[in-house]
NUKOL-202768 format. One record per residue (C-alpha): residue in one letter; x, y, z. Coordinates in steps of 0.5 Angstrom, whole numbers, plus 2048, in hexadecimal, padded with zeros to 3 digits. Example, Ala and Ser with C-alpha at 12.3 -4.5 7.8 and 13.67 -1.06 7.14 Angstrom:
A8197F7810 S81B7FE80E 
// end
This chain:
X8218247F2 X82081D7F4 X82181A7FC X8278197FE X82A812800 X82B813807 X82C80C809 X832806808 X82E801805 X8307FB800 X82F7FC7F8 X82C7F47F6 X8297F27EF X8257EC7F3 X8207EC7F7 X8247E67FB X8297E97FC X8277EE800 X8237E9804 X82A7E6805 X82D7EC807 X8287EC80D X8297E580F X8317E680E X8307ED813 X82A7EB818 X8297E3817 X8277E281F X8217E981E X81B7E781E X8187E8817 X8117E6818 X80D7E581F X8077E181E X8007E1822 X7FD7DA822 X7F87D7826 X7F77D0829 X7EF7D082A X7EE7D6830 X7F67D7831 X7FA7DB82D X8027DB82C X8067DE828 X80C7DB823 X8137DE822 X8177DD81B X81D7E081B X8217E2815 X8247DC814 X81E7D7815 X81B7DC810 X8217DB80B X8227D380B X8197D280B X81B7D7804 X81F7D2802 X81B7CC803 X8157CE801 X8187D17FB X81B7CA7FA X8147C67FB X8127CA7F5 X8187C87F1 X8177C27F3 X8107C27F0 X8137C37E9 X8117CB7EA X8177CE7E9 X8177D47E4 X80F7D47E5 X8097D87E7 X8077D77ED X8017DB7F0 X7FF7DE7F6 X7F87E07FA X7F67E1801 X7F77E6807 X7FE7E880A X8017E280D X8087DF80D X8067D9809 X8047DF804 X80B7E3805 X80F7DD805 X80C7DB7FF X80D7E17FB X8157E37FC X8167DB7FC X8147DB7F5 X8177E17F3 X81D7DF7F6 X81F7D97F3 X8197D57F0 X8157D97EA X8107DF7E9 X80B7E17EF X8047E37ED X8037E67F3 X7FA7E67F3 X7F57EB7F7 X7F07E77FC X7EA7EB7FB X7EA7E77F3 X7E37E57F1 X7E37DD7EE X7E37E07E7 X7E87E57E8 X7ED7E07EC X7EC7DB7E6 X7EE7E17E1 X7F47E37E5 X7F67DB7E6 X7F57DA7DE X7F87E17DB X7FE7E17E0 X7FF7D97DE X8017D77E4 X8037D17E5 X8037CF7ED X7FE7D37F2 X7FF7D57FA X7F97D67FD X7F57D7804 X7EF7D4808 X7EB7D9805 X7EC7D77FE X7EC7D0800 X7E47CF7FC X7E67D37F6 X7ED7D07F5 X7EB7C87F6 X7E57CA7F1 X7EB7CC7ED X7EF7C57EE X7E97C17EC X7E77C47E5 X7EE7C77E5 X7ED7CA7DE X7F37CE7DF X7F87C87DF X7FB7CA7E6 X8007C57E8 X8017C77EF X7FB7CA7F4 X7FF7CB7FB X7FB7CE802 X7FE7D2807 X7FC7CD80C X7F97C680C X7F37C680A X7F27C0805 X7F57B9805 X7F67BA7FD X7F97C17FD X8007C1801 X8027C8805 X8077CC806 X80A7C880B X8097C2808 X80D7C4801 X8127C9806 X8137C1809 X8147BE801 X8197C4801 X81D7C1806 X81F7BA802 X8207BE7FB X8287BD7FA X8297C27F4 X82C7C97F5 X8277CC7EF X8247D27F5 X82B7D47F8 X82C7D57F1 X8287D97EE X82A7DE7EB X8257E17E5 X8267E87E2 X8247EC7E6 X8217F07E0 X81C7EA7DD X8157EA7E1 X8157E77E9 X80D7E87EA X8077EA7E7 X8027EF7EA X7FB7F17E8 X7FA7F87EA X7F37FA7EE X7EC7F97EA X7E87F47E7 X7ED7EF7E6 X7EA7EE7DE X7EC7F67DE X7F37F67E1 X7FA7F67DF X7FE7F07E1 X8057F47E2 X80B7F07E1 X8117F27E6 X8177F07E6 X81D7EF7EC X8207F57EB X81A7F97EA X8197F67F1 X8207F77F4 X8227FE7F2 X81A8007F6 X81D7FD7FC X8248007FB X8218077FB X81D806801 X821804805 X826809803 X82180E805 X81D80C80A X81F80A811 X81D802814 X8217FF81A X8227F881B X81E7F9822 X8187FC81E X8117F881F X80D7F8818 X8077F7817 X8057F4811 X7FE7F780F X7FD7F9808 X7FB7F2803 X8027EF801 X8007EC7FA X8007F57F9 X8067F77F7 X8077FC7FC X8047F8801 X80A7F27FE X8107F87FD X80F7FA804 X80F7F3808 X8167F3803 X8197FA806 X8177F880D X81A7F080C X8207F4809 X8217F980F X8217F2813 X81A7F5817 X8167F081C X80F7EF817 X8087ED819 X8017EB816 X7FC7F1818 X7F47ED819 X7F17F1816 X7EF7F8816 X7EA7F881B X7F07F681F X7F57FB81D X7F67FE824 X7F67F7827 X7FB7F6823 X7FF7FB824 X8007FA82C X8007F482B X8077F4828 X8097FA82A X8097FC823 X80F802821 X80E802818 X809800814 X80680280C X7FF80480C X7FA808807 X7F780E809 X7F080B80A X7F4807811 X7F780D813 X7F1812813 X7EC80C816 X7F180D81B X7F381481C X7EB81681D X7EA810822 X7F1814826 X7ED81B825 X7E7818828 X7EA81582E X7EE81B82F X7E781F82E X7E381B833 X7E881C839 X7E8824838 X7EF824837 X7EE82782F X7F182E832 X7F682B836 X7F9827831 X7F982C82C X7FD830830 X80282B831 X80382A828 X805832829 X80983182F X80E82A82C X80C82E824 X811835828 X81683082C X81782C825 X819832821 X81F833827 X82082B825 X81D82882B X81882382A X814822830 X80E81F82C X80E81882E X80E81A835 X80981F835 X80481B831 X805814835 X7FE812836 X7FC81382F X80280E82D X80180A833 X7FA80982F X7FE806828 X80380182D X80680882F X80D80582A X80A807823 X80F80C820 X80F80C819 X80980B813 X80A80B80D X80380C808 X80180B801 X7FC8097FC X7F980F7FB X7FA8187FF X7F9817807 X7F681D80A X7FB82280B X7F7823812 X7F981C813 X80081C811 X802822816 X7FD81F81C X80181A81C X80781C81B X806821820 X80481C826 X80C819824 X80B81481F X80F815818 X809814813 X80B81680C X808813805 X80B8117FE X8078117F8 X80880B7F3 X8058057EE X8057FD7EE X8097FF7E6 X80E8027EB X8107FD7EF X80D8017F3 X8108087F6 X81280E7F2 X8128147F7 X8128147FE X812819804 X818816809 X81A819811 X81D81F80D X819820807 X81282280A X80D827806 X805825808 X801825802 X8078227FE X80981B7FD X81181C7FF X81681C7FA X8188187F4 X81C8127F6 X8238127F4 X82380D7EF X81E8107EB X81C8167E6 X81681A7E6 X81481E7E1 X80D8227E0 X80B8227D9 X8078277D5 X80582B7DB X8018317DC X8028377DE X8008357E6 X8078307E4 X80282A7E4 X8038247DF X80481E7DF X80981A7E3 X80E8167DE X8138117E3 X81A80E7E0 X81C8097E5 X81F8037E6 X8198007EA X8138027E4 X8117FB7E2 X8137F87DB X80B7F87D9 X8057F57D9 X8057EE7D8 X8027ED7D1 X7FF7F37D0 X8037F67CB X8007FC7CA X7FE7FF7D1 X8067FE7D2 X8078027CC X8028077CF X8078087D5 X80D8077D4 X81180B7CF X81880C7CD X81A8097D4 X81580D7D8 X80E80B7DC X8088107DC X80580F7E1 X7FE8127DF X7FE8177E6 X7FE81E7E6 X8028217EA X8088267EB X80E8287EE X81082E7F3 X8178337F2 X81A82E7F8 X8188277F5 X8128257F8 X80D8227F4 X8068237F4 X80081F7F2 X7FA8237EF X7F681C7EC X7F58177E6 X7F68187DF X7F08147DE X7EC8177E4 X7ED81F7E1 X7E68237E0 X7E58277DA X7E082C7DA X7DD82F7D4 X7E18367D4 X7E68327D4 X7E98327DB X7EB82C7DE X7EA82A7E5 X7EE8257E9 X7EA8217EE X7EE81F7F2 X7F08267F4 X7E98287F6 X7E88217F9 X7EE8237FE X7EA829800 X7E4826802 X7E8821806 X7E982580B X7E282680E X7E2822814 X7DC81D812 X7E081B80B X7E181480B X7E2813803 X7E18197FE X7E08177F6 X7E081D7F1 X7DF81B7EA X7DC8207E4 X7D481E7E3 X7CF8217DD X7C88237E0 X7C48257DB X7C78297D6 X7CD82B7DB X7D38277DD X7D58297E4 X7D98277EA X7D68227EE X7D88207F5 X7D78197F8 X7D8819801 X7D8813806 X7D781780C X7D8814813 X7D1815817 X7D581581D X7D681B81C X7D081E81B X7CE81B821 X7D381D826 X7D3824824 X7CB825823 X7C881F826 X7C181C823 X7C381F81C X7BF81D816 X7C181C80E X7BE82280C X7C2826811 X7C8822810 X7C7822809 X7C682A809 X7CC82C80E X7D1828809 X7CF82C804 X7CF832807 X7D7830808 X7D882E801 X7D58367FF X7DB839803 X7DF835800 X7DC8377F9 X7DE83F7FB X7E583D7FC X7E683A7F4 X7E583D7EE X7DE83C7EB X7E08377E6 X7E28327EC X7DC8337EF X7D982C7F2 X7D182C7EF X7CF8267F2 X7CF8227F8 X7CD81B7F9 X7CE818802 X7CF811804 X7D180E80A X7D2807806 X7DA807803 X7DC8077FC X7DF8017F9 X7E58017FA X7EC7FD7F7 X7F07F97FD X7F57FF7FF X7EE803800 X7EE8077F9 X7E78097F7 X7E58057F1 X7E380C7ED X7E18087E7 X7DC8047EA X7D980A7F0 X7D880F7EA X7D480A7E6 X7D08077EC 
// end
């Protein structure tokens, strides 16, 4: 029982084409509205649909005329224009994108650099070091370096090659039309870069992903988007490409320490985040309404507009004003992925009158698989198979859970180079996923955790950690939660790893101790223990206020936490 399209959209092979398409329909939009600064004064910059079309062609053009036409260009730097523009100019009409995460070590960058083969590389002001480094030894024998900005005398910029566009008279980027099935992009998958898999996706992986999207959700040519999630991610790149598609207004965020400011700032409506943002967010909500004594108040007003909603009159917007007012007052709709939201989060959010659903997906996927939409809401689950795709459960057990197999026209062609891990993965046409998982009697899939990640115990059983994990989630004072299996002894037990939020500790309690802390978290993990059967039972327990190590969309790097 798949998500029904329930919106009109175009059916394209290209990713251009469907940037074409909202030239054609919204040409005079702005597509992106840019903060610059000029010494202490700031002021914003306006680019229309059609400006943003004819600096594609140009830039595009300017890499054409450097003799990069049909080659590998390499991307890195935080989210920008310059970024963006380089990424679909490519795609477009040019060559391969090698989209590269800005949080590479110099070792790693080479590696990326030398197994992706590329021939050209953009970068940003905060790679400047590394890659004029880079271009003296030039070991790689990359012909093209290119900042996003001016930066050195010897390497030319976007602008500059964007002005080399302008005098190239070949019509090669107008025509560029390559199989939609050969490969348009190159993404290393999160991790070590030695240890990753460069996913190799095509055109068509990426169209019929934004096809399903803007069938079944919602973006309006008013919205305001705000552009948060690492673009060189695949669903930090397919995202901006839904909301370019839907003809959205698109902002670079500041960071995320000035998420909030952002969001007043540009009077946001939509954006895609992970689930980390969004609990960072609701708990800062909570506490506000906390510290003004307004707790009782507003918890009558969520039963109030939840009674009216079932009478189809939505009176959530008005009720809770003050607390949107504080998120720009226009923000109406969220979308999260990465990894499970909290289900406190999610309802807390849609209670106040913001749409928040979440989807589930993989870079391998282009990357949406299933998604929750405005009509296909269940907390706990992550929506609905989309339209395009066919979900089975292979080999489940008798709770229904397996693993998740996906047919679809968005499952990549393969591993770039690494024949035997595609052969691993993609079978008879079908991509298995290596996540666990299970689908309800109405068509609801849920997610139980990952193959790799299962924990099997001694008797036999086995224990899915992030099951467990999303339990100990809901204690109020849970920042980050890690359950994996460690051998004490001559046992094999289940062991737990806490980030706790001592702010917590102390507004409940005031001057609070370690051992205190330490010992009222444990009492709540013995209460959780009386809830589970005894084989699930946590045993060991290590706290930490320090973060764990994490991939650049927020996921716990579990590999490196356990062995730590």
């Amino acid at each position: 029982m798949n998500l029904e399209a329930v919106y009109t959209a175009p059916k394209f092979d290209l990713v251009k084409d469907y940037i074409n398409e909202a030239v054609k329909n919204y040409g005079d939009n702005d597509a992106f509205v840019i903060k610059e600064r000029n010494g202490d004064d700031i002021f914003y910059r306006h680019i229309s649909y059609s400006l943003f079309s004819k600096q594609l062609r140009e830039f595009g053009c300017g890499l054409l005329r450097l003799g990069l036409g049909g080659k590998r260009i390499a991307v890195i730097g935080a989210n920008s224009y310059e970024w963006l523009l380089t990424y679909i100019s490519v795609i477009s009409g040019v060559g391969i994108i090698v989209p590269l995460d800005k949080e590479l070590t110099e070792s790693e960058l080479m590696l990326s650099l030398k197994r992706s083969k590329a021939d050209a590389v953009v970068f940003d002001s905060l790679h400047g070091e590394k890659m004029i480094k880079l271009a003296e030894g030039n070991e790689l024998g990359i012909k093209h370096f290119i900042s996003t900005k001016k930066l050195y005398d010897s390497i030319p910029c976007v602008n500059e090659i964007i002005e080399q566009g302008t005098l190239y008279s070949g019509t090669e980027y107008d025509d560029y039309s390559p199989d939609p099935d050969e490969m348009a992009t190159i993404i290393f998958t999160s991790g070590t870069t030695s240890a990753s898999k460069a996913v190799m996706l095509s055109n068509r992986n990426i169209a019929a992903n934004l096809f399903d999207l803007l069938s079944t959700e919602k973006v309006y040519p008013t919205d305001r988007n705000l552009l948060f999630l690492p673009l060189h991610h695949t669903f930090g790149s397919t995202g901006a490409l839904f909301f370019l598609s839907s003809g959205a207004t698109n902002m670079f965020c500041d960071g995320l320490r000035y998420i909030q400011k952002n969001l007043r700032e540009y009077k946001i409506t939509t954006f895609v985040c992970v689930p980390l943002l969004l609990e960072s967010m609701h708990r800062a909500i909570i506490a506000n309404i906390e510290k003004k004594g307004m707790t009782a108040k507003v918890n009558l007003a969520k039963k109030l507009s939840g009674g009216l909603q079932k009478l189809h009159i939505d009176v959530r917007r008005k009720l809770f004003k003050p607390i949107l007012d504080e998120l720009g007052g226009e923000l109406r709709f969220i979308i999260s992925g990465a990894s499970a939201i909290k289900r406190n989060v999610a309802k807390g959010f849609n209670d106040f009158g913001i749409l928040t659903v979440q989807g589930y997906g993989l870079t391998e996927t282009s990357p949406v698989l299933a998604a929750e939409n405005v009509y296909n809401m269940r907390y706990g689950s992550v929506g609905k198979v989309f339209p395009s795709v066919e979900i089975t459960i292979e080999d489940p057990n008798e709770d229904g859970i397996g693993e998740i197999v996906a047919k679809a026209p968005n499952v990549m062609l393969g591993y770039y180079e690494m024949p035997d891990e595609t052969a691993a993965v993609l079978k008879d046409g079908k991509f298995y996923t290596g996540d666990l998982g299970r689908i309800d009697k109405d068509g609801f899939l849920y997610i139980t955790g990952r193959k790799k990640n299962v924990i099997v115990l001694k008797s036999g059983k086995n224990v899915y950690p992030e099951e467990l994990e999303s339990t100990v989630s809901k204690l109020p004072y849970a920042s980050e939660v890690l359950i994996y299996g460690k051998t004490k002894g001559d046992n094999f037990l289940i062991a737990l790893k806490l980030v706790y939020n001592p702010a917590y500790f102390k507004d409940k309690y005031g001057d609070i101790g370690e051992e205190d802390i330490a010992a009222k978290i444990k009492e709540d993990i013995t209460a959780i223990n009386e809830d589970l059967p005894p084989y699930k039972h946590i045993k060991h327990i290590d706290i930490q206020t320090t973060p764990m190590v994490k991939t650049s969309t927020a996921k716990i790097k579990r590999h490196e936490e356990i062995t730590q």
